[in-house]
Structure formats: C-alpha cells, structure tokens
N, C-alpha and C positions, 0 to 999 in steps of 0.2 A: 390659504395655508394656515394650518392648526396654529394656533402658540400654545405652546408649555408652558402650565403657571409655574413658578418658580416659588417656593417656601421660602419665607420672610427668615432670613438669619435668626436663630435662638440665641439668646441674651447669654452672657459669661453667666455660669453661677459661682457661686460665691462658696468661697473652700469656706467651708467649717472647720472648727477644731477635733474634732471626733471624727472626722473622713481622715485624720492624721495618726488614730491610735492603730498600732498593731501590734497582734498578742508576740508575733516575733521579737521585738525587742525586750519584750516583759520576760519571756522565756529564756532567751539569749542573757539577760543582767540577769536571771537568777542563779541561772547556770555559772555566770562567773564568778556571785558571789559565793554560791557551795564550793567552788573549786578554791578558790582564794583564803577563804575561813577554814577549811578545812587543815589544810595545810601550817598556817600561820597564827594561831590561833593562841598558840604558847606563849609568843611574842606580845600580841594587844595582852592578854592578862598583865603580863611586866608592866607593859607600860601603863596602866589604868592603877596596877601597883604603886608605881613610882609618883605619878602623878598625884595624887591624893596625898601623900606624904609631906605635908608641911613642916614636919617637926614639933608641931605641939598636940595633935591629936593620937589616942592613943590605940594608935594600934599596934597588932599583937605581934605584926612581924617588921622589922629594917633589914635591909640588903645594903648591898657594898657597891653593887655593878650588875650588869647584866647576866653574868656567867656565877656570880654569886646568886643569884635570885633565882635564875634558871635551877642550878644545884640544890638548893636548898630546898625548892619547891616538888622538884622529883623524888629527894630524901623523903620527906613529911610528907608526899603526898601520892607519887610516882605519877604514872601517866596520866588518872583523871586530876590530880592536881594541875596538874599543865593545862587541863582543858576541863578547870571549874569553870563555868558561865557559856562553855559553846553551846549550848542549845536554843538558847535565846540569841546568841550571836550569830549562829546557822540562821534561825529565823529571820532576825534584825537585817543581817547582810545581803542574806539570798532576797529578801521581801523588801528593801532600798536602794538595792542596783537595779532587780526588777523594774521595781515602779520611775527609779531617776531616768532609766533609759525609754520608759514607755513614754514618761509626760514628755521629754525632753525631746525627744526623735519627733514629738508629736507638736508641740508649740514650731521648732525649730520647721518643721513642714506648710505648719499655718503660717508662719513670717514669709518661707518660700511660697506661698499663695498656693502652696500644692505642687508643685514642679522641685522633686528635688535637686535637680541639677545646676540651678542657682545659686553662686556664694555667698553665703552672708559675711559678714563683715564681724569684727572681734566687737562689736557692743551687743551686734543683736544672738552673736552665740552667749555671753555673759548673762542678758536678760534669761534668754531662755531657758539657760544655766539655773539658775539664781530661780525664776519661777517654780522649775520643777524641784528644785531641792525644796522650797517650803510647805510646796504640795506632797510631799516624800515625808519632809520631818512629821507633819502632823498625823500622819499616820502612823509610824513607826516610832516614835520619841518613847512610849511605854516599853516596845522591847528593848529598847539601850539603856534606860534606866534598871528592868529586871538586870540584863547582862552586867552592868555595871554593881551593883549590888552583891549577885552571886559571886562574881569576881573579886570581892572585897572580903569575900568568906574565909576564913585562914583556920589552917588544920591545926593549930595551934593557939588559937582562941579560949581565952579563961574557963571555966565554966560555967561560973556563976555571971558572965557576962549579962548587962543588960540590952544585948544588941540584938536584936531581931537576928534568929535563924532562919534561912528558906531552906525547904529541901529540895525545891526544883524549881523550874518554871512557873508552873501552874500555882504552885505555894506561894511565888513570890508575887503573882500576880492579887491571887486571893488577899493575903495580907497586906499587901500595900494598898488594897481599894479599903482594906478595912479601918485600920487604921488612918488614911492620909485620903481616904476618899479620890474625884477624880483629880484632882490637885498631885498626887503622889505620883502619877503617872508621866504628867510636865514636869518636873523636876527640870533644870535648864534646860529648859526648851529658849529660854530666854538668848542663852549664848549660843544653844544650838541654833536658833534662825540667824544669829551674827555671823557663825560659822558655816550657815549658808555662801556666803563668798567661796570659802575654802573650794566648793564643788563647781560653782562659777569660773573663777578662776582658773580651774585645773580644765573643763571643759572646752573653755576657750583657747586656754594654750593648745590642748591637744588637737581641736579641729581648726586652730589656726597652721598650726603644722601639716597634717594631712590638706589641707588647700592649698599651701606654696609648695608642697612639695608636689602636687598631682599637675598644678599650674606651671610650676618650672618642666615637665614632664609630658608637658600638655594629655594631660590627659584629663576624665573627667572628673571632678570631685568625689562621685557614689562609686569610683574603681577601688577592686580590694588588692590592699598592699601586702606585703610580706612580711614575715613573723619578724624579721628583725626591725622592720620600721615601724609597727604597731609596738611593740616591746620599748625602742627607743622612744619614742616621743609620748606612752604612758608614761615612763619612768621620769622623764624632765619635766611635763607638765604635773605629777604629782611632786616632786619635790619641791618647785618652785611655790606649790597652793600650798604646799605642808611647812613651809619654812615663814611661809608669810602670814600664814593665817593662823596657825598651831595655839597659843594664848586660850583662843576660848575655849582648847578641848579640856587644855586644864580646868578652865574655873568651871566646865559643864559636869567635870567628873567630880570636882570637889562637891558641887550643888546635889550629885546623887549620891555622894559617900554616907551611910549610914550610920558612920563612928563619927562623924562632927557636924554641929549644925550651926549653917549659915542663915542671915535675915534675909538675904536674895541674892541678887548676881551682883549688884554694886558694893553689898558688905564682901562677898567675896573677893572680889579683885583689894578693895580696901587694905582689908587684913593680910591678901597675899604680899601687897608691896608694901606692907608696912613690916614684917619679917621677914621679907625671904627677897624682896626689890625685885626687878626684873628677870632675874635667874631661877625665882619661883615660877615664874607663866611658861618657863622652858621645859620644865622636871620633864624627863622621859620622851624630850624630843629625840634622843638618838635612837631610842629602843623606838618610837614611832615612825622614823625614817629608814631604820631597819627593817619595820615590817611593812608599811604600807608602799614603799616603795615597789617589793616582789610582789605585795598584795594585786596592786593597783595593774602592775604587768602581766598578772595572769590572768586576773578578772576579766581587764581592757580587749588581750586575745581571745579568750577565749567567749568575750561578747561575740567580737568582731568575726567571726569564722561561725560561731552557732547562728547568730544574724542573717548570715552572704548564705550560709547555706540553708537556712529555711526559708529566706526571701525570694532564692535564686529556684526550690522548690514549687514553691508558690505560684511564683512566675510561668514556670514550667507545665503547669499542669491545666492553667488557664487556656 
C-alpha cells in the first residue's frame, strides 16, 4: 500500500507592519477631515483668536465673547473672514485624520498579530494612539503652523505694520522657509508631540467604548454600529481628551503667533502663568469644545461608514 507523503507544516509568518497599512483608512480620515473643516472652520479661527490673546501682545483686534468675535469678524471681513486660514486647514485636517487613521488602524493590527478580531486592551490602544500621532505630527506640524499664522491675519491690521503678511498658503510657506528657514516650520512642535496624548487618549476612550459595548452585545469587535453610537461615544471620548489635555494647544498656538515672540515652549508657559495663572492655558476652551466636539462627531462617522463601505467593497470583490 502506497503512503502519501504528507508536507511538513509551514512555519507562522510573521505579520509585518506594512501587511497592516490600508489606503481605506487613509481615505476614509481624509474624507472626514474635509467634511468636519469644512463645516466648522469659523469656530477653530475664534479659538486660535482667543487663544493667543495674552493681554500684552499687540494685536489688532479684542473680542468680548464668542458671538462678539463671530460678529465682528463677518462685519470686517464677511464670509472669507470666517474662513481666513481654511485652506491650509482643509490640507492640515483632511492630511492628519488621513494619516492618524492609516498608521493607527495599521500599529493597532501589528499588536493584533494580524487578526483583527482580537481586543486590545486600553494601554495598548493608547500606544498605538500616541505612536501614530507623532508619526502624523511630523509630517503635518508645517501646515498648522501656515494655518495658524493666516488665521492671525486681521482685516484691520495697521499698515505700517511690522508683521509679515502671507497671501496664501503657498506665500506663507515661501516666507517662512525664508526668513526662519526649516526651524520656522516646527514652530511647537514641542507641545505639539505633548499633545500627542490629547489624540491617545481620545483614541482609547473611543475604542474602549466600542469593545464593551460590542462585548456586552456579544458581538464582534470589527461589527459596524449606528450613527447614534458612533456620534455618542466620538463626542465623550473627545471631550474628555479636550478637557484634559487642552494647555498645550495654547502655548503651541502662542509658539506660532507671529505678533509675539517666545524663547521656547518653557519661556511660554513661564510667562503665561506668571500673568494670566492657570486661566491663561484655558483661553478659548469653550469655543474649542464647541467646535471640536461636532468636529470630532462628524469626522468619527463619517470615517467609520467611508471605511465599512470600502472595506466591505474590497472584501467583496476578492
């Protein structure tokens, strides 16, 4: 009687991290950062306003409140006043959801060894969190610095001003390599990788939520939820990152304001609480929990639906 040789078992291979990237998520975040900026865009202006406002720097415009600022801003400027700085914000936004959802979908897969149907656990969503934001900031820190800048632009500016005018994007880019070389570009980048947490944290709540809820549910982790449970648990996981980590966007916006200059991120903080105490690392937290909150809710969905249905495409066609 014949025997059958039998083939020696083939060795596990070993999941890389690049068997983890897929252009769906890169798509799916950019998609939700156009929808999200597009919309909300009036709102981060205030706040990047507000926020910069120390009281001793001289800039050309003070507001009252929010609805003062708003008003004022439409007056002097009308509609593209309200959206001086989106185009680099369009870029910054769509081009940092993008990439936080590629790397981050993509680390969080390599922890699962490749099998996404695996939980992780709240440290190693935070890692992976936190990885992919720094891998995100240093790419994009140049456009939030442009954005920030244009946004600091005011229609009512001297004219004999000594302050560097941009006329756009591309201007602001030019001049600030010129002048500040690549240094001008990092501008708090310092408190921006601090504020790395901010996206950690909000990560981690949000996929810790979607696990106890799919697990109480029994169901499987990778199942897609409903507009109200994706909506709900964006909105609490960003307020909680936004309230607890908020500090550094101040002193990252004050490091890129172009009407005052700091020796670094530690003279910044310094001076903030040496006039203004802890009530200065707040400035423009309402108008930032006003925006990022709807922000972070439509981004979140309409990841999470552009994702399911190109994944689910994909799947299909294989």
């Amino acid at each position: 009687m014949a025997t059958i040789a039998k083939n020696p078992p083939s060795p596990l291979k070993k999941f890389h991290f690049l068997h983890g990237v897929k252009y769906e998520h890169l798509v799916a975040g950019v998609a939700g950062g156009l929808a999200s900026t597009l919309i909300l865009h009036p709102l981060d202006l205030i706040k990047i306003r507000f926020a910069v406002n120390d009281g001793r720097s001289s800039l050309p415009q003070q507001y009252k409140g929010i609805t003062n600022a708003f008003t004022t801003i439409f007056r002097e400027g009308g509609i593209t006043g309200l959206y001086r700085g989106v185009t680099p914000n369009l870029w910054g936004a769509s081009t940092s959801w993008g990439l936080y959802f590629l790397f981050y979908n993509a680390l969080k897969v390599h922890t699962q060894g490749g099998n996404g149907d695996i939980p992780l656990g709240a440290t190693a969503h935070l890692v992976s969190a936190a990885e992919a934001g720094v891998l995100t900031l240093l790419i994009t820190n140049p456009l939030w610095v442009v954005k920030t800048r244009l946004c600091l632009q005011y229609d009512t500016a001297p004219v004999n001003s000594k302050n560097v005018v941009y006329s756009g994007m591309i201007d602001a880019l030019k001049q600030i390599y010129r002048q500040e070389g690549i240094r001008g570009y990092y501008k708090g980048l310092g408190p921006g990788i601090f504020g790395v947490s901010h996206g950690a944290v909000q990560f981690m709540t949000y996929e810790e939520m979607k696990n106890k809820y799919n697990q109480y549910y029994n169901l499987p982790i990778t199942n897609k939820l409903g507009t109200v449970e994706y909506l709900l648990f964006a909105a609490i996981s960003k307020i909680i990152a936004a309230a607890s980590t908020y500090p550094y966007q101040v002193i990252r916006a004050r490091l890129q304001n172009q009407h005052y200059r700091y020796e670094g991120s530690w003279h910044c903080v310094q001076q903030t609480w040496k006039y203004e105490r802890w009530r200065g690392f707040y400035k423009g937290l309402g108008t930032n929990l006003l925006r990022v909150t709807p922000a972070t809710m439509i981004t979140f969905l309409t990841y999470e639906n552009v994702s399911h249905f190109l994944l689910n495409r994909n799947a299909n066609t294989l």
